[in-house]
C-alpha positions in Angstrom: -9.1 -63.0 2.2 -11.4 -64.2 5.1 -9.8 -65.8 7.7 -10.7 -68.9 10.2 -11.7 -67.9 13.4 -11.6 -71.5 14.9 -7.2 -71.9 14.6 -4.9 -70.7 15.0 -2.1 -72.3 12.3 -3.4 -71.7 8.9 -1.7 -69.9 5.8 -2.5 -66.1 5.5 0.4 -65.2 3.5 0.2 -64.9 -0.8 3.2 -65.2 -2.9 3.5 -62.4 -5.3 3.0 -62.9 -8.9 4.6 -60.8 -12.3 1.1 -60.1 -13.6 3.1 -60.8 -17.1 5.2 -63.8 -15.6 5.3 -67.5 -17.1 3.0 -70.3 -15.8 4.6 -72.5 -13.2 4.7 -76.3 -14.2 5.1 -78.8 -11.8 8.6 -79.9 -11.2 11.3 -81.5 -9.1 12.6 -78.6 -7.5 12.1 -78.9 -3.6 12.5 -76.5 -0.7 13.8 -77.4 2.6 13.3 -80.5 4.0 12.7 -82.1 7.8 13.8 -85.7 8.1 10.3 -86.7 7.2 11.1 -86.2 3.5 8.0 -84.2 3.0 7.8 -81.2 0.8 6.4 -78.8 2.5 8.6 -77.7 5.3 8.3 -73.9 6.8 10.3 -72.5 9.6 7.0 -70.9 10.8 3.8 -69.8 9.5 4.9 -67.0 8.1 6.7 -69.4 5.3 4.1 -70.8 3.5 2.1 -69.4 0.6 -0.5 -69.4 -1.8 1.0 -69.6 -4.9 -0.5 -68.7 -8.2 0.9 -71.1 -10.7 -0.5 -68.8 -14.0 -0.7 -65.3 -12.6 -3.6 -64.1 -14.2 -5.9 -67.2 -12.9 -7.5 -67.0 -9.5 -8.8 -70.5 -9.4 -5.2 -72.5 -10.4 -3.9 -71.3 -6.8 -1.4 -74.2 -4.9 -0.3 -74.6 -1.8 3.8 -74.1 -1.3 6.7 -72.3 0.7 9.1 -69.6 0.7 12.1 -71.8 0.1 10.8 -73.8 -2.4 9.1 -70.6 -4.2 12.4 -69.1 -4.0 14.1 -71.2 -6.0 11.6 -72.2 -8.5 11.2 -68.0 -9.4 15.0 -67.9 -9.6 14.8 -70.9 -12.4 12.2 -68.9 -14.1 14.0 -65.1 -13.9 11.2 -63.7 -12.1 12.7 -62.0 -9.1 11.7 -58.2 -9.0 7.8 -59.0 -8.2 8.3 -60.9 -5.4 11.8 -59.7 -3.9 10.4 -59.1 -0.2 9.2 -62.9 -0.3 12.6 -63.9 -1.1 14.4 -61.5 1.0 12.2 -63.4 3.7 12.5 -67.0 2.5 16.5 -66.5 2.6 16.9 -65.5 5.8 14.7 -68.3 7.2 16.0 -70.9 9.7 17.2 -74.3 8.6 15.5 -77.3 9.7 17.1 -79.1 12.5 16.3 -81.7 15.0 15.6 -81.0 18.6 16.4 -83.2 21.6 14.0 -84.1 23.8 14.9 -83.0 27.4 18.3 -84.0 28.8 18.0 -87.0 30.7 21.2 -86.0 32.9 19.4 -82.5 33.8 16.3 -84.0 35.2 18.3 -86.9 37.1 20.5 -83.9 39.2 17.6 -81.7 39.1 15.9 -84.7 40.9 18.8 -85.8 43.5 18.7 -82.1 44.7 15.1 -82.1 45.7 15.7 -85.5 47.1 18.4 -84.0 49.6 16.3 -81.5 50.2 13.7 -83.9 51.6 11.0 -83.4 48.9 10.7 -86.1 46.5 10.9 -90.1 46.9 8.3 -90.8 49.1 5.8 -91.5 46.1 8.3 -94.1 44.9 6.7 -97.6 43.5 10.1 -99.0 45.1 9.2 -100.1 48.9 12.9 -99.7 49.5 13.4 -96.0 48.5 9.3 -95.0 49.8 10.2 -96.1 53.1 13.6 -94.6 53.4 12.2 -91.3 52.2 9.2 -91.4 54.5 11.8 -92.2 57.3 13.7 -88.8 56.7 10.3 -86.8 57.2 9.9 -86.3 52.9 6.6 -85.1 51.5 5.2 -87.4 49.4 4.0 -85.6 45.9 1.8 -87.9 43.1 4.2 -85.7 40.9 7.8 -85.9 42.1 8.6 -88.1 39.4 7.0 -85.8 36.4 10.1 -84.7 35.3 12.2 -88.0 35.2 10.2 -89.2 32.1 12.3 -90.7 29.9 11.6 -89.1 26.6 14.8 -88.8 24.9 15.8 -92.3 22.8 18.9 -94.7 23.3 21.1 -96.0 21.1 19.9 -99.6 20.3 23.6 -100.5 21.7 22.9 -99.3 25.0 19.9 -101.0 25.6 20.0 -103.4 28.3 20.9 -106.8 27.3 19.6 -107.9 30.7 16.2 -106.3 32.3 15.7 -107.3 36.1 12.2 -107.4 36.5 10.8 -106.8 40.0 6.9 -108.0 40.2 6.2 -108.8 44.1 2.4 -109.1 42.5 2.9 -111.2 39.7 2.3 -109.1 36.9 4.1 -110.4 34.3 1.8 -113.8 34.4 -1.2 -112.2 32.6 -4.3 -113.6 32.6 -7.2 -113.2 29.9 -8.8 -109.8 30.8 -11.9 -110.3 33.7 -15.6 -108.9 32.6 -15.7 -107.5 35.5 -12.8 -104.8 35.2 -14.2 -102.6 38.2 -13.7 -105.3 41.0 -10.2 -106.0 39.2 -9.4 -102.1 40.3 -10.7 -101.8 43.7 -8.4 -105.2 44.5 -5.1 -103.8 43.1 -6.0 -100.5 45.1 -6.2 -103.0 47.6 -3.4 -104.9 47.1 -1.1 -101.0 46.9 -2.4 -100.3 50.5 0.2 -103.3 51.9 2.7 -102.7 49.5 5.7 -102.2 51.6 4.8 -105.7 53.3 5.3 -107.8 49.6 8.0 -109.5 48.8 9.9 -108.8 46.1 9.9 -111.5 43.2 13.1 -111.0 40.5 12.9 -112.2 37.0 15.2 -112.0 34.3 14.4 -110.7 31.1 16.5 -110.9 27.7 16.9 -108.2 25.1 15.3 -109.7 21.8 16.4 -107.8 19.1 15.6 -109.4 15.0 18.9 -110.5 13.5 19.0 -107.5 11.2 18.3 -105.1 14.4 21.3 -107.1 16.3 24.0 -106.6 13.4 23.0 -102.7 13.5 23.6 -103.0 17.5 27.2 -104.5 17.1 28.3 -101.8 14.2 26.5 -99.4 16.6 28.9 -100.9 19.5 32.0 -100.7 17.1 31.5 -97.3 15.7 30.8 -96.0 19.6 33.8 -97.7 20.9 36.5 -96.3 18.1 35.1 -92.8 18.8 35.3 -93.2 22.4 38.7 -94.5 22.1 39.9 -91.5 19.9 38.5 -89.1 21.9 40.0 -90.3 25.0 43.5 -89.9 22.9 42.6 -86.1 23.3 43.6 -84.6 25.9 41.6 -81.8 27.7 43.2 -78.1 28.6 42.3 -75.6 30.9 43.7 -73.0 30.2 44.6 -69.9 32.8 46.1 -66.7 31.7 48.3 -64.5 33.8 46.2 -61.5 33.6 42.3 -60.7 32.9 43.0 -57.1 31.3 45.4 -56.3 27.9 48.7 -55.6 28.9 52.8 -56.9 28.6 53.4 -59.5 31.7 56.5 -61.1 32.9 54.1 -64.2 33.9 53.3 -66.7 31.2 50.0 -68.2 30.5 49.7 -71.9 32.0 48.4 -74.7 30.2 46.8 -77.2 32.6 46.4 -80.9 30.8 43.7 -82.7 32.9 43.7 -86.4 33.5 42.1 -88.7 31.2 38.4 -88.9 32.6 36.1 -91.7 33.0 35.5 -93.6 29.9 31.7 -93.3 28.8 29.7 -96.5 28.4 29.5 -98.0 25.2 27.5 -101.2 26.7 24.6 -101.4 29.4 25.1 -105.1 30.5 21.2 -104.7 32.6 18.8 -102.2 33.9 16.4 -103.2 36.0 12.1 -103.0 36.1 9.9 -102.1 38.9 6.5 -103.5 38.4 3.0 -102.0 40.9 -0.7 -102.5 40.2 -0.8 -99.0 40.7 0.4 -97.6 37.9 -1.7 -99.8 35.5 -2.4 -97.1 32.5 -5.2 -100.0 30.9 -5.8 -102.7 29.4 -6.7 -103.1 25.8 -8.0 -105.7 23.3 -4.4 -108.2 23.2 -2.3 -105.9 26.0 -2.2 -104.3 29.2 0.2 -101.4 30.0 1.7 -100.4 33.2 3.5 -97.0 34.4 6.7 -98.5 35.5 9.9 -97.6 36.8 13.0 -98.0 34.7 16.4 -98.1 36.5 19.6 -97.7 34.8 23.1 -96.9 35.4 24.0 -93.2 36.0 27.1 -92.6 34.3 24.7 -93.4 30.8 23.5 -89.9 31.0 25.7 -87.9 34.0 29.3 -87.1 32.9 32.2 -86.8 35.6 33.5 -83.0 36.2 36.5 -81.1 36.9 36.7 -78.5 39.8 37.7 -75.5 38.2 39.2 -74.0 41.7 40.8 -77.1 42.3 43.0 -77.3 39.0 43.8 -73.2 40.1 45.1 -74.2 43.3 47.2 -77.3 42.0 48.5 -75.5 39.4 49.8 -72.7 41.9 51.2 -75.2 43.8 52.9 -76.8 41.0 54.3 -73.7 40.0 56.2 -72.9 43.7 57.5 -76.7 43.6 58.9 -76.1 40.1 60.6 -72.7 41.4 61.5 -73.8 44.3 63.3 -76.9 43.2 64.8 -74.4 40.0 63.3 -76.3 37.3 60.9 -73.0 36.6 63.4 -71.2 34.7 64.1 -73.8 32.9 60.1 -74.8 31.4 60.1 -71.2 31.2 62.6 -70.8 28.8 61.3 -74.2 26.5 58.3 -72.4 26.3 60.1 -69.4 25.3 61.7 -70.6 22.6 58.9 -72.4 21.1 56.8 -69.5 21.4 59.7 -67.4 19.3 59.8 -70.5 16.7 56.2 -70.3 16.5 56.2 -67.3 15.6 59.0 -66.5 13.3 57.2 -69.4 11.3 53.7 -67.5 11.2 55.3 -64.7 10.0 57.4 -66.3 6.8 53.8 -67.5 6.0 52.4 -64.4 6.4 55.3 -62.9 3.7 54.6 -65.5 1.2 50.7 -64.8 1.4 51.3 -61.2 1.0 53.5 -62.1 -1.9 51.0 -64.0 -3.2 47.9 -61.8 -2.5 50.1 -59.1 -4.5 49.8 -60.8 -8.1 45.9 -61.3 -7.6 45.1 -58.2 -6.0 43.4 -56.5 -8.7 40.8 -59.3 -9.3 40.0 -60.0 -5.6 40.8 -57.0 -3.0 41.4 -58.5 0.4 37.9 -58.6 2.7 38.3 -56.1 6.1 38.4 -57.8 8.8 37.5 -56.3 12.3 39.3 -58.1 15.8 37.1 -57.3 18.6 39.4 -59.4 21.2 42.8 -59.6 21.3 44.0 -63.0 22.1 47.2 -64.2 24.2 50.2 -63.9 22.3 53.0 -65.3 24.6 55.0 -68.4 26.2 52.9 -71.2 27.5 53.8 -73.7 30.1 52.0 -77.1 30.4 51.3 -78.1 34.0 49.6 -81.9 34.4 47.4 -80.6 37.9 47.4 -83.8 40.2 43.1 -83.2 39.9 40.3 -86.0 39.8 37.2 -86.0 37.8 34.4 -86.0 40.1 30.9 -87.8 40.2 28.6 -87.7 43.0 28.1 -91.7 42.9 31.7 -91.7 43.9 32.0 -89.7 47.3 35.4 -90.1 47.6 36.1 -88.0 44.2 34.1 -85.0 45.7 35.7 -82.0 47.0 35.6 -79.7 49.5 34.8 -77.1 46.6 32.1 -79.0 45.1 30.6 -80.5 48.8 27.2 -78.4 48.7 26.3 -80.0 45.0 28.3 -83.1 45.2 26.5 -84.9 48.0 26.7 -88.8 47.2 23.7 -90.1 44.9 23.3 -93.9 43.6 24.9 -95.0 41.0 21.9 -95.9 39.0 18.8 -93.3 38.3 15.0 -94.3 37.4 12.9 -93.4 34.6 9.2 -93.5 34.5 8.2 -95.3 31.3 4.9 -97.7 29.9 5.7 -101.0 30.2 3.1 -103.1 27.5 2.3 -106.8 28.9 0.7 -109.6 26.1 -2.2 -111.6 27.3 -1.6 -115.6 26.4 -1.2 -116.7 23.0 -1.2 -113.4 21.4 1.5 -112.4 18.6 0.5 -108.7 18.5 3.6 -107.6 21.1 6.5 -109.2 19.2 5.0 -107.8 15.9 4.8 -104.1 17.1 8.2 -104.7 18.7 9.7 -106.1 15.2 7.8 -102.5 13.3 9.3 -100.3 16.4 12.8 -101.7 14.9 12.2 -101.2 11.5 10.3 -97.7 11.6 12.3 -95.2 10.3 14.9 -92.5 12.3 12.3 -89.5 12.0 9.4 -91.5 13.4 11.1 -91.1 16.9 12.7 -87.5 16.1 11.1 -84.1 16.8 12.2 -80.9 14.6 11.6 -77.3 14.1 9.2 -75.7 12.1 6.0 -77.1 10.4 4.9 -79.5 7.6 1.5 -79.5 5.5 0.9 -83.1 5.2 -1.8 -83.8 2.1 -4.1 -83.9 2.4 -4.3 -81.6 4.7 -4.1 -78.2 3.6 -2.9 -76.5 6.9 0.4 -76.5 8.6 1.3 -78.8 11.6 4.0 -79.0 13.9 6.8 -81.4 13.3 6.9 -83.3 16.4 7.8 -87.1 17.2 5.4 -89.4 15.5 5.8 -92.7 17.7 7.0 -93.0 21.3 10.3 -93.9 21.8 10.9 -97.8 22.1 13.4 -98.3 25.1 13.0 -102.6 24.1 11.6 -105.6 24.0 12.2 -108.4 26.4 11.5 -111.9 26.6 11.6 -114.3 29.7 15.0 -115.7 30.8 13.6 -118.8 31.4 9.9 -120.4 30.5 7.8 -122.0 33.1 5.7 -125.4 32.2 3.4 -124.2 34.6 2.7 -120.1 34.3 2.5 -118.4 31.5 5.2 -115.1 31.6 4.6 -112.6 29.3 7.4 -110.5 27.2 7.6 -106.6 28.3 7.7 -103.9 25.6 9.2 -101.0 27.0 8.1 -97.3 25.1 7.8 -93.9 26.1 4.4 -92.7 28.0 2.8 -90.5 25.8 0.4 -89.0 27.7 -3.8 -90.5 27.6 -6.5 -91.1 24.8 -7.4 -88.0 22.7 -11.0 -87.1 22.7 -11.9 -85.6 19.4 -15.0 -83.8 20.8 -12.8 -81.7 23.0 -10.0 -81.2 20.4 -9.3 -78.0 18.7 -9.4 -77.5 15.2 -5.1 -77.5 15.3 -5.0 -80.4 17.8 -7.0 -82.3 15.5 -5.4 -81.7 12.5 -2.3 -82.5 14.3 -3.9 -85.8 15.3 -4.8 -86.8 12.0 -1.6 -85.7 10.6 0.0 -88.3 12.3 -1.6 -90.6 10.6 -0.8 -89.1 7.3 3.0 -89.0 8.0 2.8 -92.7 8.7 1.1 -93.1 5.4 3.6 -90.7 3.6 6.6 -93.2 5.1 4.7 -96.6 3.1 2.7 -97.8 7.1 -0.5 -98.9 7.2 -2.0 -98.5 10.8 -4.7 -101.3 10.8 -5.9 -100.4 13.9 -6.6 -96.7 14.1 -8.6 -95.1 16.5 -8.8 -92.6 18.8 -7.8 -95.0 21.5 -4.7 -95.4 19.5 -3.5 -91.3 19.7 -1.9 -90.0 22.9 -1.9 -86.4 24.5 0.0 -84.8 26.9 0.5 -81.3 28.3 4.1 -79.9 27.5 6.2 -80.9 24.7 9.1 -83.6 25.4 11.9 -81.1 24.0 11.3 -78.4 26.8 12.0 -78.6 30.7 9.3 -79.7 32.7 9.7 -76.1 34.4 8.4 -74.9 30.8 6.4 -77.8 30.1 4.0 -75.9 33.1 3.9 -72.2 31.8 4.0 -72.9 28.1 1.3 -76.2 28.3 1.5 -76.8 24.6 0.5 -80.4 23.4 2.3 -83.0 22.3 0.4 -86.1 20.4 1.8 -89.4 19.3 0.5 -92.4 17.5 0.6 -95.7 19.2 -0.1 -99.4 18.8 1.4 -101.2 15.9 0.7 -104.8 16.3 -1.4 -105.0 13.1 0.5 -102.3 11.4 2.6 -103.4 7.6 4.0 -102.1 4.7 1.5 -101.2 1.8 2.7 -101.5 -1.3 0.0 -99.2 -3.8 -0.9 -96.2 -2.3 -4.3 -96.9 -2.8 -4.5 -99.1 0.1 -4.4 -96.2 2.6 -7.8 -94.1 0.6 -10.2 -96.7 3.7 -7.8 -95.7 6.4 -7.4 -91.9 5.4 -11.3 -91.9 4.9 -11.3 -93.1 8.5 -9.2 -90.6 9.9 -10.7 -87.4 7.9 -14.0 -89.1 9.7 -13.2 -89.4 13.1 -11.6 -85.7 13.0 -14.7 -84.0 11.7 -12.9 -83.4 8.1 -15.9 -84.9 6.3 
């Protein structure tokens, strides 16, 4: 077989054939599955195949993979010709979704380099640029790279109030100038004196369709009961009287923790920082800005328990208990249920012997082989007078935990593209209402690859849309000034170029549009304009995202997008994109 020399992700591997075997009709067996629905799914590239569907036939070869082929030659009996393809397609890895980067790991990542005087000062915020300048930190275009907000929120903990601080106005859009090159040299201008503006509050609303808000109260409910019965849970430490094997006259102690912090299940407002500096362009009904999104920090940072300190309350438990006598006594409770215990695990263990006995002949018992040998002894509970500590709280630190537990805000900011509406135009609140009705895997990334038809080469699996963090609509209307709703998404990166593209990039590019197509969208607007690129991809650390600079793409702009309802509506569309890619 020749080979491309121009990609890299393309399928090299041929499913073998009995040369005597049956022919291979279409049917409805599938293989594995991403969330997508689509077909052809394949942990890597070495799980896909050409597939002859009549064996002796070179021409009536089809595209498939190893878990599908797997079981559609285990339907037919054929299983001794191709038993290393199967051997493979079993042990392959499952698809699964993959988180984008943990908000709560780039917010303490971030507070550390702030305390160690090297982020902030490139803060949009006059407030925090100023305060970091102050202190003698560097100021680095960058700083904020890594507190992207890339992984989605629950549509419950949206903020049903968005601050929105413009000191120059933005939100009253005006009808985009001719001139677009004197427009950039005056907000450069306007950046220069930035610190010297004052700051103008609005208040936003979160708009959400009727349907979108009855899925945002079950949300609430369903949050709010599991938060509620987990809370009912206490949480153990647990600390052993010895590290090595061995008889002890000291029991193991069980310390029960306090009932932490409960997590939100409601984010009553957030709040928007608006600059003319981090306008990302304007388009034909919009303009978009880099802004900063601010939001509490207990959404993403959980409280923690100070391992040392539970040790050290627990000890000191332990001397009060045996100095005031009452040791002996817990000791022997937890004696005795230890010995009840375990004269009741060993009646069971009779009776399942018993029964094992009668059967023992048709099913011989499995070996099984205990590498670690666990406690087997008393156990006293100790409740450790310990507090759950969070940095925003300084008084909950200790002395343990001072280093790493220097006092942060209690909110954290997220850079994301905040998409303004010029006057009179309905395109915003239309891509807002398809943002709520796209499905789940439109925003989710996964493992592994699909081959998207018509497209006959794997592509990754990655998120198709950004993430939609909102839409917001003016508290109040002015008679006067025209205020223009905020749609708040994740920043995807710049424009593709196709002429620079790879051969993978820009099947990746126009697989994007196929997977909308597969899900029943139309775009109605597609163009390269419309795709975004960026340099790492939003599940790995931005540490990663620099040595392993693999691309990430993402379709945008929905205001004219819809529903189609024959599949023959997409054949312009598809032409365009095959087009536009260098396919045809």
């Amino acid at each position: 077989m020749k080979y491309p020399t121009d990609r890299n992700r393309f399928i090299f591997r041929q499913w073998t054939r009995d040369p005597n075997g049956k022919p291979v009709a279409p049917s409805e067996i599938r293989g594995k599955e991403a969330g997508n629905g689509l077909d052809l799914w394949g942990a890597t590239l070495y799980d896909f195949y050409h597939f002859r569907r009549i064996p002796d036939n070179i021409y009536g070869i089809t595209i498939s993979t190893g878990s599908k082929l797997t079981k559609v030659m285990k339907a037919l009996g054929e299983l001794e010709a191709a038993k290393d393809e199967i051997a493979w397609a079993e042990q392959e890895e499952d698809p699964r979704e993959i988180p984008a980067w943990d908000p709560a790991e780039a917010i303490v990542g971030y507070e550390r380099r702030v305390h160690w005087g090297i982020c902030d000062a490139a803060s949009m915020r006059k407030d925090v640029a100023e305060s970091a300048r102050k202190r003698g930190a560097k100021e680095e275009p960058n700083s904020d790279a890594d507190k992207q907000m890339d992984r989605s929120l629950p549509i419950h903990l949206l903020p049903k109030k968005l601050h929105v601080h413009d000191p120059w106005n933005l939100v009253c859009v005006e009808a985009p100038e001719d001139d677009d090159t004197d427009h950039e040299s005056k907000a450069e201008a306007i950046v220069e004196s930035w610190t010297t503006k004052k700051d103008l509050v609005r208040t936003y609303n979160l708009s959400l369709s009727s349907e979108s808000q009855r899925a945002a109260e079950q949300s609430s409910k369903v949050a709010i009961a599991l938060e509620d019965e987990a809370l009912k849970i206490p949480q153990i430490i647990m600390i052993y009287p010895q590290e090595t094997e061995g008889p002890t006259e000291e029991p193991a102690i069980r310390a029960v923790l306090p009932q932490r912090r409960r997590k939100l299940t409601e984010v009553p407002e957030g709040h928007l920082y608006l600059s003319p500096s981090g306008k990302l362009g304007t388009g034909h009904h919009s303009i978009v800005y880099n802004a900063e999104w601010e939001l509490p920090r207990d959404l993403f940072c959980e409280s923690v328990i100070c391992n040392t300190c539970v040790s050290e309350r627990v000890r000191e438990e332990v001397e009060r208990l045996k100095k005031s006598g009452e040791w002996e006594q817990r000791l022997q409770e937890a004696v005795n249920t230890y010995e009840s215990v375990k004269k009741r695990d060993v009646s069971r263990e009779a009776a399942s012997s018993d029964a094992m006995e009668v059967d023992s002949e048709a099913s011989p018992p499995k070996k099984v082989i205990n590498r670690i040998r666990e406690y087997e002894g008393p156990i006293v509970s100790i409740h450790p007078d310990v507090k759950w500590q969070n940095p925003s709280y300084p008084e909950t630190i200790c002395k343990h935990r001072h280093f790493f537990g220097k006092p942060v805000p209690r909110t954290a900011r997220f850079r994301v593209a905040a998409k303004l509406s010029f006057p009179g135009d309905g395109h915003l609140a239309r891509e807002a209402r398809n943002y709520l009705n796209f499905p789940a895997h439109f925003f989710q990334h996964w493992n592994g690859y699909n081959v998207v038809a018509p497209l006959h080469d794997p592509t990754p699996v990655g998120a198709l849309v950004p993430q939609f963090f909102g839409y917001y609509v003016p508290h109040s209307k002015s008679k006067h000034q025209y205020r223009s709703p905020i749609l708040l998404i994740e920043d995807c990166g710049e424009p593709v170029d196709p002429d620079t593209l790879s051969t993978d990039d820009k099947h990746e590019c126009v697989a994007l549009l196929f997977r909308f197509h597969h899900a029943g969208w139309l775009h109605e607007s597609f163009a390269a304009r419309n795709i975004l690129i960026q340099t790492g991809h939003p599940t790995l650390c931005p540490l990663e995202r620099m040595v392993n600079p693999t691309h990430s793409v993402r379709l945008i702009d929905f205001g004219r997008s819809r529903k189609y309802e024959t599949p023959g509506e997409r054949c312009v569309e598809e032409s365009l994109g095959k087009r536009l890619f260098g396919m045809i």
